[in-house]
C-alpha angles and dihedrals in degrees: 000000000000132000079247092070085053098058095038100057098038077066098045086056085039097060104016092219128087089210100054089041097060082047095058087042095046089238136117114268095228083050082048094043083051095052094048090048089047096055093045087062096045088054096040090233148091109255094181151040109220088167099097136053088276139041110259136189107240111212093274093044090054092045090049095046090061086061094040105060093039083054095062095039093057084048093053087051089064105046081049094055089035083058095033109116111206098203079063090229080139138358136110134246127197122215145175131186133184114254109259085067099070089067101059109358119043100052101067100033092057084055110056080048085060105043089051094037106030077162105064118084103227106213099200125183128175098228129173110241099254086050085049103049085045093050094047082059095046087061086238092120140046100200139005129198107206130117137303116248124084119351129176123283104270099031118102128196139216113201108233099171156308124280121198125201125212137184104259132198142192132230101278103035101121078238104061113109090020104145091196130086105258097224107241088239095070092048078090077079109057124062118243134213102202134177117262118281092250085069113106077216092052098063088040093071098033082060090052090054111046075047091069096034084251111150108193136230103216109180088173141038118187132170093204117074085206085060090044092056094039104057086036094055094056092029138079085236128128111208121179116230142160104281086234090070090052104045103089104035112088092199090071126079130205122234128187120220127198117251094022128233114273118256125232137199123247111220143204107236128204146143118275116246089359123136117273117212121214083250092058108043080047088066101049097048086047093053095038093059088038099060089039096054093047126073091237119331129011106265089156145046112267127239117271094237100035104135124206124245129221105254139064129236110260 
């Protein structure tokens, strides 16, 4: 057996179809047919059904595949750490982040990586948090910024800091400028214009509000924050956002809510008991003493001896 029959037959169960399989392999599908047989003696035992229209694991396929795959992650790992150059004058770090993220966070934080660790290819990718803790999993990613709560069995998290929502306005919303709290109960009477619901925000904010018996009138639905901003900031449409998001345009508004929105708690995501690359531990220490050195999120560059503490922000 050779790493190859792995490979091959971890895309003959991925596509269910030897065809489409030495496609994907860029091999002939009689040279892939030969490879699969060839592992099935070598194991004493049938991998795959080819009875039916489609390609199918049998149990102990199933059961094979499992060991196979972590097999050539933990590989992978290795070839990583055997490359990994700990002065970070190369190296490469994968990272996703949820998309919110994109819109206050991630820009200056890659930044200041960059600026440290010109060196280092940043792989980044907007995931939704359940595609970031698989891939995590997956080996796939090194890291994932996301939020604190249950994660699957295998992911840990590291606490960076807490994010607040709040109701925002544009200009001509009858509630810009209001210096009182708006009751939740009266947000039933003012259009929205929400994230998607496969937004982790989204369902933030539907759980405030069923909380509070508030049906909402959402007049809108995006999947952009730029869109969101946009549309609030010529409309008569509330939207609800990290503050983060809201605190440099002069076309949104503010509005407090009572009660106000729950906070939650951004996390650095990784795989338990995986390999961490000098990138990657880089980037930790680097976000970690970033949070901490800012009075919420990171809005500026941090300073160049700034050391990490031991604890997390709550």
């Amino acid at each position: 057996m050779e790493l190859r029959h792995l490979r091959y037959l971890l895309a003959v169960a991925e596509h269910a179809n030897f065809t489409r399989a030495a496609e994907a392999l860029h091999i002939s599908q009689p040279t892939l047919s030969q490879q699969i047989k060839q592992l099935e003696r070598s194991l004493r035992v049938q991998l795959l059904d080819r009875s039916g229209r489609t390609v199918r694991l049998t149990d102990a396929g199933e059961v094979y595949t499992c060991y196979a795959r972590r097999a050539l992650q933990d590989l992978a790992a290795g070839e990583r750490a055997v490359l990994d150059v700990q002065d970070l004058s190369r190296g490469t770090l994968r990272l996703a982040v949820t998309p919110t993220f994109t819109a206050y966070l991630i820009g200056p934080l890659v930044a200041d990586f960059h600026a440290r660790h010109a060196g280092v290819t940043l792989d980044l990718r907007e995931l939704p948090q359940d595609r970031i803790e698989s891939a995590l999993l997956a080996d796939e990613l090194d890291l994932g910024i996301a939020f604190s709560g249950t994660h699957l069995p295998g992911v840990a998290g590291t606490d960076l800091f807490t994010e607040t929502l709040g109701l925002v306005v544009g200009p001509g919303h009858v509630c810009a400028g209001r210096g009182t709290a708006l009751p939740a109960g009266e947000l039933a009477g003012h259009p929205l214009a929400l994230l998607s619901g496969d937004f982790a925000t989204r369902r933030h904010i539907d759980a405030y509000l069923a909380g509070h018996g508030v049906t909402p009138r959402i007049a809108v639905e995006a999947n952009s924050i730029n869109a969101l901003t946009e549309i609030v900031g010529r409309s008569a449409l509330a939207t609800v956002l990290p503050d983060a998001i809201t605190r440099g345009p002069a076309h949104l508004h503010p509005v407090p809510v009572d009660p106000p929105l729950p906070a939650r708690t951004v996390t650095l995501l990784r795989r338990e008991a995986a390999y961490q690359s000098a990138a990657a531990r880089a980037f930790t220490a680097l976000a970690r003493r970033w949070a901490r050195e800012q009075d919420g999120p990171p809005e500026k560059g941090l300073p160049e001896n700034g050391a990490p503490r031991d604890a997390a922000p709550a």
